[in-house]
Structures are given as C-alpha cells and as structure tokens.
N, C-alpha and C positions, 0 to 999 in steps of 0.2 A: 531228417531233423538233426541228426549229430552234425553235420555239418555247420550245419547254420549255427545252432548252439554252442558250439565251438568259436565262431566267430562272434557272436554275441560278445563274449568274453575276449578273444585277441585282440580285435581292433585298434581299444581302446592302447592297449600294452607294444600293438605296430607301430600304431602314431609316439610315443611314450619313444619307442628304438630308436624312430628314425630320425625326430627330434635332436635325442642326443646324440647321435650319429654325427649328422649332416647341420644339424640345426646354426653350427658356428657360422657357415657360408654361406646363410638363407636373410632375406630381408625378413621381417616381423609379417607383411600381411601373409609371404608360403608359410612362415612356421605354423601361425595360429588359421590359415585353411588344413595344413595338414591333420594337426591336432582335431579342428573339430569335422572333417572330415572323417577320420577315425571313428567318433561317438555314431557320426551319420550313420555311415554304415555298421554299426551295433543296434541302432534302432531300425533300421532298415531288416535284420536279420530277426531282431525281436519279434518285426510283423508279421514276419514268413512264419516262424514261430507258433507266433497264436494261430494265424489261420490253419497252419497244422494241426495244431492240438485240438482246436475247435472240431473238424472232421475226424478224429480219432475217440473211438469209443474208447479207449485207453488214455487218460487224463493225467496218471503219471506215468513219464520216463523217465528213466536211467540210461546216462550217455555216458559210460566206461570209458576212462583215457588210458588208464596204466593203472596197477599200485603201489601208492606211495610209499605206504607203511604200513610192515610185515612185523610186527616185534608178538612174540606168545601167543596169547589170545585175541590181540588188537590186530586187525588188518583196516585200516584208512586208503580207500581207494580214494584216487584222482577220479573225481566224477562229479556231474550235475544231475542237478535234480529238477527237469521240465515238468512244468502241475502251472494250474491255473495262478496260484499265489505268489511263485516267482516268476513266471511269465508276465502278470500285471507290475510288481515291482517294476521289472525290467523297462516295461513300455514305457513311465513316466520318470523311473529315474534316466535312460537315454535319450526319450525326447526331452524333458528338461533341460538334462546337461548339453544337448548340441546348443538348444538356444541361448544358453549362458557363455557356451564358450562361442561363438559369433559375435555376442556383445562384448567378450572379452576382449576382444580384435581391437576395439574401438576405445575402448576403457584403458585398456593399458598401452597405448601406444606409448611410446617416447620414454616408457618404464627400463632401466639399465640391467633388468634379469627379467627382460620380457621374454625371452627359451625357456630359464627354468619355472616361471607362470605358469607355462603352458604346460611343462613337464610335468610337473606336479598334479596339473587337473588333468590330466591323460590317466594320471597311478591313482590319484584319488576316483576316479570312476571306474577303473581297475578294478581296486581292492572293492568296491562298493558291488559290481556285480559278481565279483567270486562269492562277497560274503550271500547276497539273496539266490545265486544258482548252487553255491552247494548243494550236497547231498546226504552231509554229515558234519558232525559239531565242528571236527580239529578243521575241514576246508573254512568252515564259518569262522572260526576264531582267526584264520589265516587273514581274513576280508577285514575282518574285526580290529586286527591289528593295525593293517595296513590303511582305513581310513583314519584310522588314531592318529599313525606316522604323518599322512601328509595332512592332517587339521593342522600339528604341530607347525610344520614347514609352511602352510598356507597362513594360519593366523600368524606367525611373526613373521611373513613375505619381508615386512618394513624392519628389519633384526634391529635395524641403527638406533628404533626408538625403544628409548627402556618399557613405554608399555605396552607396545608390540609383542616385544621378547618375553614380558612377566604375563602376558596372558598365554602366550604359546607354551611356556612353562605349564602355567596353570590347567588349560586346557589336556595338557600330557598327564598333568598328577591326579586329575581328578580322573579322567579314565581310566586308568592305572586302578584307580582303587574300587570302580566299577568292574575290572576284568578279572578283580580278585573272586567275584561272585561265578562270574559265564565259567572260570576255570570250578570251582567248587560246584557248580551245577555237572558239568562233565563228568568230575571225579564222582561221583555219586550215582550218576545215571550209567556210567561202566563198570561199576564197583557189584549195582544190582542187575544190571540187563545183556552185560558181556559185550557191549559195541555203542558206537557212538553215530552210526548211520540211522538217518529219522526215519526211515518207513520200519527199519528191523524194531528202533527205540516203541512206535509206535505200537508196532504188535505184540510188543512182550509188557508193554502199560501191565499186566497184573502180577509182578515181579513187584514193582513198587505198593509197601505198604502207605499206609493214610498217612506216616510221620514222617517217611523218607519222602513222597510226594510233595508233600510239605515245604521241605526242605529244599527241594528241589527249585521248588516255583518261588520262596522267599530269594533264593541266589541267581536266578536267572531274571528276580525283579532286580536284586543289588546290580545285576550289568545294566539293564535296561537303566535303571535311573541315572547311570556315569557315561552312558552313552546317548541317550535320548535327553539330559539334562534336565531331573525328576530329581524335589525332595528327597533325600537333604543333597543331591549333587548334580545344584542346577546352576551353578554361581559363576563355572566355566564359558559359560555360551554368552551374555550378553558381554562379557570381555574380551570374547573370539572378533565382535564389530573389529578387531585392530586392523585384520585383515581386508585385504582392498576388496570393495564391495560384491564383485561377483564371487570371488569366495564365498562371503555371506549367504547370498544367495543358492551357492550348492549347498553348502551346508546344511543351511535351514529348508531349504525345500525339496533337495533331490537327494541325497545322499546321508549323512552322518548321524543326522538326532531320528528319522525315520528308522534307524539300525537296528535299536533298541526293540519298538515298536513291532519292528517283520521277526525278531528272536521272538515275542511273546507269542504272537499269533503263530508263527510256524509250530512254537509246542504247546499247541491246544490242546492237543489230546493227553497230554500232561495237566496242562492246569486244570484238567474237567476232573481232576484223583483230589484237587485241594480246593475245599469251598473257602478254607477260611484262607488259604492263600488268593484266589478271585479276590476275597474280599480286602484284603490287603492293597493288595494293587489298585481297587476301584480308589478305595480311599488316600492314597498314594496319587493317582492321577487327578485325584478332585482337588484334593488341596495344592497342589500345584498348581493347578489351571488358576486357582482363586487367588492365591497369593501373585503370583505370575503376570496376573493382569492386573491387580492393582499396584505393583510396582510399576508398571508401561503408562497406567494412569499420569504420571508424573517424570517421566525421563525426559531430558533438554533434546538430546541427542537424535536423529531421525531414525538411525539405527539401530541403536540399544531401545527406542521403544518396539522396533519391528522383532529385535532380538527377546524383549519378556514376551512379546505375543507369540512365537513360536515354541516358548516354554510353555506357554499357557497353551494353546491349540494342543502340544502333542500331549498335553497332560489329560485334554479329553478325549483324545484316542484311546492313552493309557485307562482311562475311565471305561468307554468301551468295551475295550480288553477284558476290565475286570470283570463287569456285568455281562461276560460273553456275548458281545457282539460284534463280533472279531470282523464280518463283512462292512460293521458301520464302522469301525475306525479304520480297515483299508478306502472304505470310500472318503474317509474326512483325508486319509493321507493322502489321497489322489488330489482334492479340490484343493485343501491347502499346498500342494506342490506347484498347483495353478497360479491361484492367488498370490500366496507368500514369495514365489519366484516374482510373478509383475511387481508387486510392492517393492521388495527389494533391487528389482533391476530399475523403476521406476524411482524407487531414494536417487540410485546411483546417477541417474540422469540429472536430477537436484543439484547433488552436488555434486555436479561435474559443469554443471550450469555456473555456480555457485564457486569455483577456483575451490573447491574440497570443503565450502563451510556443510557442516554436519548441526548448526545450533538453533533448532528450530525458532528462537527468541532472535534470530538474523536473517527468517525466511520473510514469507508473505506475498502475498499479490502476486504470486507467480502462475497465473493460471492463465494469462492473455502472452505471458512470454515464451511458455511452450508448452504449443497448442498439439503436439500428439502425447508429450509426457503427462500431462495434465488430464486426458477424457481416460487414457488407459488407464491411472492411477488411483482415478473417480471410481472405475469399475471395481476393481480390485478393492478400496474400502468398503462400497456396497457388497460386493463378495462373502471378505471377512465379516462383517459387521450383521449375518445374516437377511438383509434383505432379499425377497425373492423376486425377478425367478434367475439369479447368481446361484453357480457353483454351494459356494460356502451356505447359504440356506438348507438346500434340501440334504447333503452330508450333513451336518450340524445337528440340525431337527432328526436325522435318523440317529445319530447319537441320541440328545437327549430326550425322543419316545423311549429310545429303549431303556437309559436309566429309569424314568419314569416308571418304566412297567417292571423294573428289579428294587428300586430303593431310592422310596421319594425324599430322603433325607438329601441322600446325593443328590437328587435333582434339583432342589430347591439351591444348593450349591454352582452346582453347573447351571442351570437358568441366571443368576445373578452373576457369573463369571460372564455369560452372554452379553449381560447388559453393559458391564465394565468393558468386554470389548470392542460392543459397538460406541461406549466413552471414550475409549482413547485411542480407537481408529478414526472417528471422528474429529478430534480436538490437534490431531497429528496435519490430517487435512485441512482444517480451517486456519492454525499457524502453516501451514507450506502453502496453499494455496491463494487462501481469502484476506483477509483482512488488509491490513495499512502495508504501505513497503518499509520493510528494515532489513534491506542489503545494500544498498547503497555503500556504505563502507564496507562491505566487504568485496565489492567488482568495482571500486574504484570511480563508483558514476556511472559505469556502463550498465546496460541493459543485459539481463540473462539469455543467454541464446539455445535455442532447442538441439539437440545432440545428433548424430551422423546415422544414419539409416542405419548401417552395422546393429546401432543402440536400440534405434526405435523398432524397427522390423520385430524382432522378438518381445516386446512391450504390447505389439499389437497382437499377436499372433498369441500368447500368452492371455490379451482380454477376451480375445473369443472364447479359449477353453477356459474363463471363469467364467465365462458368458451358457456358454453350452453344457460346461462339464457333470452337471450336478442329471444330467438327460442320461449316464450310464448308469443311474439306479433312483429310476422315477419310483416313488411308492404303489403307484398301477402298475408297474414293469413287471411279472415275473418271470416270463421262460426266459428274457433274454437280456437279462438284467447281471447287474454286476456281482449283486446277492447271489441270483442259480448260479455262475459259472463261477465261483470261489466258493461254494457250498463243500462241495466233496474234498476239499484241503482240508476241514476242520473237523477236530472229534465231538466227543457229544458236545452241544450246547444247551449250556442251562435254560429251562423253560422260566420265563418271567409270566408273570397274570398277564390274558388273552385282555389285549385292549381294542375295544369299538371302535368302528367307525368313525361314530360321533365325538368319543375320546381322542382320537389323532386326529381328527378337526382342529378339535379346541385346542388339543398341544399346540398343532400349527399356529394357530392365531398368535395363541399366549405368548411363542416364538417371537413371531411379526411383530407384538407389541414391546415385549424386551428390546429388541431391534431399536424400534423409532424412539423408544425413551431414552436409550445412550445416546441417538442422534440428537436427539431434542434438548438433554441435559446440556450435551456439550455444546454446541451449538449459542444455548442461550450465555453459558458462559463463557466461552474463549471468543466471541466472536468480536470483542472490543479489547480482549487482553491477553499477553502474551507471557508473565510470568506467576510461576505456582507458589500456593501458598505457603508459610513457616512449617507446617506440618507435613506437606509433602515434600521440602527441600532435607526436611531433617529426617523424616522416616521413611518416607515412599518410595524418594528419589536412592536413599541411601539403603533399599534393599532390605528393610525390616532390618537394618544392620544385624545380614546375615556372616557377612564378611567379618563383621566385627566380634561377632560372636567366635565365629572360627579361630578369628586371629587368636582373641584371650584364652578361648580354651584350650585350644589345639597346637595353635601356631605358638605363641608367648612360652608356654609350659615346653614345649620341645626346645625353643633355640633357649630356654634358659635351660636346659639337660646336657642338652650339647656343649653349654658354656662349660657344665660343671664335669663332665665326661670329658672336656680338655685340658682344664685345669686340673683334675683330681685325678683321673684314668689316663690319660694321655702322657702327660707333664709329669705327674709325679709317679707313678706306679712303671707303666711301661717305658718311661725318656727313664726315669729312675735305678729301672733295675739294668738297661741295656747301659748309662752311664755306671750303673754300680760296678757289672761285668769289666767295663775298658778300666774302672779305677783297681782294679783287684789286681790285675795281672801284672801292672807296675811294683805294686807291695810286695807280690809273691814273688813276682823278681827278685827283689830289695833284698827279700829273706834267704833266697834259694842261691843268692850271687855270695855269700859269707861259707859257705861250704869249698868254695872253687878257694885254698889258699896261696896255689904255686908251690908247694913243698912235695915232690917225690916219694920221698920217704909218708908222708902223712900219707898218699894216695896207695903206697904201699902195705901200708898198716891197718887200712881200711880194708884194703882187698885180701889182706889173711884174713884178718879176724872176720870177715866173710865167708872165706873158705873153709875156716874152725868151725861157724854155726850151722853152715851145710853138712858137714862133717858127723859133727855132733846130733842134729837131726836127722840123716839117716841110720845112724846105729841105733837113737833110740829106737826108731822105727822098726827094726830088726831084730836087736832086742825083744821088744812085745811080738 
C-alpha cells in the first residue's frame, strides 16, 4: 500500500515537473495528455488503494516517508494517513479532476499560457491530495495553503482583466483570514495535547476541557468558512467565476470549497467535546445554504448562479456536519462533485457554443443545437434539484432526515433552501435551454454548434455517476454501504430521536414535493420571460449588499486610516523627523565651522588651557 499511496500523491507533481521541464517544446494536445495522464494514474492508484484497505482488517495506515520536523517537543513526520475518509476523498477528487482536465484539452485550446493552465491544475490537485492524505495538522495546512496559492493563479488565469485580477486578490484575502482560525485551532490543540498528528490528537480528546474544545471547533469552523466559502466569508467564490470555466468546475466540485468541509469531519472526534460548538456550525451551514440560494435565485450570469449553489450545497454539508452526520455530508460531497462538475462542465460547453456569452437574458432555445450538452445538463439539474432516482436526491434527503431528527427548526430552513434550489436550477434551465432565441447577436446569425468529444465525453460520463451515484448509500444498504465503510473514521456521533419508518417515508415524499414546487414555480414563470424583477436586481442580484456592507464598514474605514496613517504618520512624524535629522546636521555645522578660525596661536592657547584643567584636576584628585 505505501507504494501506491505514494504515488496517489506524486503523479500529479510528475506531470506538474515534466510540464515545466519540457512543456516549452510540446504542442498543447502532449501537454494537457500529460497533465491529465498524471491525475489517471492517481486515481488509478486511489483504486488499488481501496480495494486494499477494504481486505484489511486494519482500516487505518500510516505510510512514514521521513521526518520533517524535529524542533523540542514537536516532531511533524512526512506521512499519510490511509482510512476510509481519505481514501473516499481521493476517489472523487482524482476521478473528477481527470475528467476536467481532458475537457481542458478542448476548452483551452488556442489559449497563449495553455502550459501554465495546465501547470497550475497539476499543483492545484497536488496540494489538494496532500491536504486530505495527511496525517497531521502542519501536512494539512501545507495542502491548505497550496490550493489557496493556485485558486489565486487560476481565478485571475485572464491577470489583463481588472476583474479577473480583484477577484484573485479577493479570493487570496479572504482565505488568508479563514487561515487565521486552522492556524489558532493548531496552536491550541498542541498547546494541550503535545502533537499535531490526528490519531495521537484523537486519543489524548480528554486533555481538552469543555472551553478549550470550544475553542477549538469555533476556529477550525473560522477556516472552514474562508475556505469552503461559509457566512460571513462566502463573497470570494461566486467572483472566483473570473476564472476559465474548468477552473470553476475544480473548484466547486473536486477540490478547494470541499477543503473546509473534510477539516470538519476529519476532527470529529473533537467536535463530539463541543455541543454548543456542533451547534454553531449547523447554524452557520443553514444560513448560508438559505441566503446562498436565494441570491442564485436572481443572478444573470450562468456561472455565478452555479457559483451561490455551491455556496449553498456545501452549507448543507456544513449543516450535516453540525448535526453529526458527518457520513451524510461526505455522501452529499460525493453527488455534488457529480452533479456540480456536469453543470459546470456543461455551462462551459454553452458558452463556448456561445463565443464566451455567460448572460442568461442572451441564451435560449439551445436545446436542439446541442443535442449531447443539453440531455447531460437535464440530468444534472434533476440531480441538483432533488428529483429521484438522481444522485443529488437520495445524498440530500440523507442530509435533511437527519437534521430533521436533530432540530426541526433547521430543517424547516434546509427544506425551503431545497425548494429555492430546485427554483433557480430550474429557471437557469429554462433561460439556457427553452424558450424564444436570444443569441442571435451574439453568434452573428449563426447557429450554436455542439462542442468536440474531448468536452462532451466527460459530460457524459459525469451524467451516469449523477445518474447512479446516489446507489453508494441506498437507505436499505447497510453492510456495504458508504455509511459502514466511513463509520470507523468518526468519533462519537450525537444521537438524534429514533425516526420510523413511516416518518422517513414521509420526509421522502415531503422531499419530492419541495422538489416539483421549485420546478413548477419556476417554470410557470420564466417560461415566457427572461428578466428579473426591481427587487431582485437591487437586492438579490446584489448579494444582500454583502459587499456593500464590507465595503462601508470594513473596507471605507481602513483606506480612510491609511489615508490618515500617510498624511499624519508617514509625512509628518517619520518623513518629518528623518528630514528633521538631514536639516540639523547642516546648522551644527554652521555652528561648530566658527571654532575653526586659522590663528595658531588661538589653537595654541586652547590646547594649554587644556592642559592646565587636566592639570588641575588630577591634583585635586590627589589631593583628596
């Protein structure tokens, strides 16, 4: 297993060398086979992997490489950690990521840093399975970092445009202030347990009292919401769209905002010491999901609405999470990795149909122009939108039985988040797909043409597993189901009320009917109109002017600080006293140059009467 496990993780960082090795003297289709050759075989080795661990009665290993870091009482080995929760991670973030980087191939052709595209999605998949094979915090924060760096480098791909570049900014500062937590979670959890490796942190849980537990799970939610993009720092992701759309698609599906999400569940056995920290979280995850989707309700964009529903999805993972049901948000993170990859690999075929229009009020009628983007696409919103028997149904509904049976306040939240998303999964579809044509000026008169197998291949491939996916944790499934084999990753789990039968019937239903009411809403009204109402142009659209909120409090008040910290600190005090300095040494010249007069005799006269007071003070000294 070390072997394979080791290559799990190089691959990705071969393809990454060889790239920028050789990549100068390669045409664009060897570069990007190589690259996604690379991921192949990480998933490839992923599968060796499970089927290992699966015959092994020992469910966690440790694959020692060296140690990195020896300082005092801290020793930080170079090592992974194989267990069913990073092994499942691995499966779906490397089969995802190969089928994105194949459509890459296709998508960025004729792009002038189609090497470093591809360099980038080599290291961002990198740093993504260092961070879920770790074995200990600082390998995690390593991963942690390193998809931070290349979101950066991938959302502003396009630097030349200024809102490329102010989102990749953005996207950097708000993590940054998310990492201020994962680091203050560390410092606390080695402060009381002597080590930062999760099986040791695991076993020493009663080292931490009720307040430092606390503590701990409020700062490891602070990373999780600047990295999984979770009230109040969620505002960076649907600005990440700058990025060319398969970006998007890693992001949101396989890699970066899932980050967050595998930090929670990985320290279960932590947040089992803090109820009122759980509950923190749940409510954290709820209200995002809700605000989340009713900003998507209303976006023009085909991507920024795919970007709030990703905010809002992983906010019910986070939900989940809260209400300990750590196997139901890996399995929503599975199906939406299905889903939200087709969706978005499916925009990206739109507009690329489309000469790059992204403005759903200039799609339409594109459902007879392409006939494979269009049925994969179908699937994919049924998916999302919970309809059964899609992926995103039966993950979902496991989600919300379980809030249900923790805190039906929440759920009544999350049920109506449901319905909002199957609103504006729907109404997404009906402007891209159905109604009257309004592209015309935007392709010039021509007809939109369906995109090159490279595209569609993964589109297809991608609707079976929302087609199938939701089959690796059927509610009748239990020995061999997705629940039992990530069971033994998790510490205790809070027991919620024993719900019937007859009661997960009815959730289900109640499910199915939230479902067909967003479709039916939306439906009855977009299906003759393409722009939103004053209300949602001015508030929905505009984000609860969350933005606006930051600007004035946050933003405003700083650059006027700085104004004043330039003019007052800067300019007067420090320009001030260093000109004060250069002005002085002129004067004291001025003064000290009236001593020098050229007369001999005076220099002579000087130097006795020196000699007299030396004189004089040693006798008196002598004297006494």
């Amino acid at each position: 297993m070390a072997h394979f496990a080791l290559l799990i993780l190089i691959a990705p960082l071969i393809g990454f060398l060889f790239n920028a090795v050789n990549g100068s003297q390669m045409k664009e289709k060897a570069i990007g086979g190589v690259a996604t050759a690379a991921i192949v075989v990480s998933f490839i080795s992923t599968v060796v992997c499970f089927f290992q661990l699966l015959g092994d009665s020992n469910r966690e290993v440790t694959v020692n490489f060296f140690t990195w870091i020896h300082a005092g009482t801290l020793t930080v080995p170079a090592a992974v950690l194989v267990d069913p929760l990073s092994i499942t991670m691995c499966l779906f973030v490397t089969g995802i990521s190969a089928l994105i980087h194949l459509y890459s191939i296709s998508y960025m052709h004729g792009e002038k840093d189609f090497r470093k595209f591809f360099l980038y999605l080599n290291l961002f998949v990198f740093s993504m399975l260092v961070l879920v094979l770790a074995n200990n915090l600082v390998m995690t924060f390593v991963g942690w970092e390193g998809v931070g760096v290349c979101s950066y480098w991938l959302v502003s791909f396009y630097f030349d445009r200024d809102a490329a570049a102010s989102a990749g900014k953005k996207a950097f500062v708000y993590n940054r202030v998310g990492d201020v937590g994962l680091l203050v979670a560390m410092f606390l959890i080695f402060s009381h347990s002597g080590t930062l490796t999760y099986l040791t942190i695991f076993s020493s849980t009663g080292s931490f009292s009720p307040t430092v537990a606390t503590l701990i799970v409020l700062s490891l939610l602070l990373g999780a919401t600047g990295k999984s993009a979770q009230i109040p720092l969620f505002n960076w992701l649907p600005d990440a769209m700058e990025g060319p759309t398969p970006v998007s698609a890693l992001i949101h599906a396989a890699t970066m905002v899932t980050a967050g999400v595998f930090l929670l569940v990985r320290m279960s056995p932590v947040l089992a010491l803090s109820p009122s920290g759980r509950t923190t979280i749940a409510v954290v995850g709820a209200l995002t999901a809700f605000v989340a989707a009713t900003v998507a309700t209303s976006q023009r964009d085909i991507k920024k609405v795919l970007a709030f529903s990703t905010v809002s999805q992983i906010g019910f993972m986070v939900l989940a999470v809260g209400v300990g049901a750590y196997s139901a948000a890996i399995f929503l993170m599975i199906a939406h990795a299905f889903f939200k990859a087709l969706l978005f690999l499916g925009s990206g075929s739109v507009i690329h149909s489309l000469h790059g229009e992204q403005d759903l009020r200039k799609m339409g009628a594109l459902a007879k122009y392409l006939p494979l983007t269009f049925p994969t696409f179908l699937i994919g919103w049924l998916a999302i939108s919970g309809i059964p028997p899609f992926a995103g149904f039966w993950a979902k509904g496991d989600v919300l039985t379980n809030v249900y049976a923790h805190n039906r306040l929440l759920w009544i939240f999350a049920l109506a988040t449901a319905v909002l998303t199957a609103y504006y999964m729907s109404r997404l579809f009906v402007l891209t797909f159905r109604g009257a044509e309004r592209f015309r000026e935007v392709t010039n008169g021509e007809d939109p043409h369906e995109s090159s197998w490279m595209m569609t291949v993964p589109l297809v491939v991608l609707a079976v597993l929302a087609v199938l996916g939701g089959g690796i944790d059927l509610p009748w499934v239990h020995n061999h189901s997705l629940a039992s084999f990530l069971e033994p990753t998790f510490g205790a789990v809070p027991a919620g009320a024993s719900l019937s039968v007859a009661t997960q019937w009815g959730l289900s239903i109640v499910d199915i009917a939230a479902a067909i009411l967003g479709l039916m809403v939306a439906f009855s009204i977009w299906r003759d109109k393409h722009e939103s109402s004053t209300f949602e142009k001015n508030f929905l659209e505009q984000v609860w002017h969350w933005d606006g909120f930051y600007d004035a409090t946050i933003g405003r008040p700083l650059t006027a600080s700085a104004r004043v910290g330039y003019a007052v600190v800067e300019e007067k005090l420090i320009d001030g006293a260093v000109e004060g300095v250069g002005a002085l040494a002129p004067r004291m010249a001025s003064q000290f140059k009236l001593l020098q007069t050229g007369f001999v005799r005076q220099y002579a006269l000087a130097m006795v009467l020196g000699i007299a007071l030396i004189m004089i003070y040693l006798v008196a000294r002598i004297g006494f």
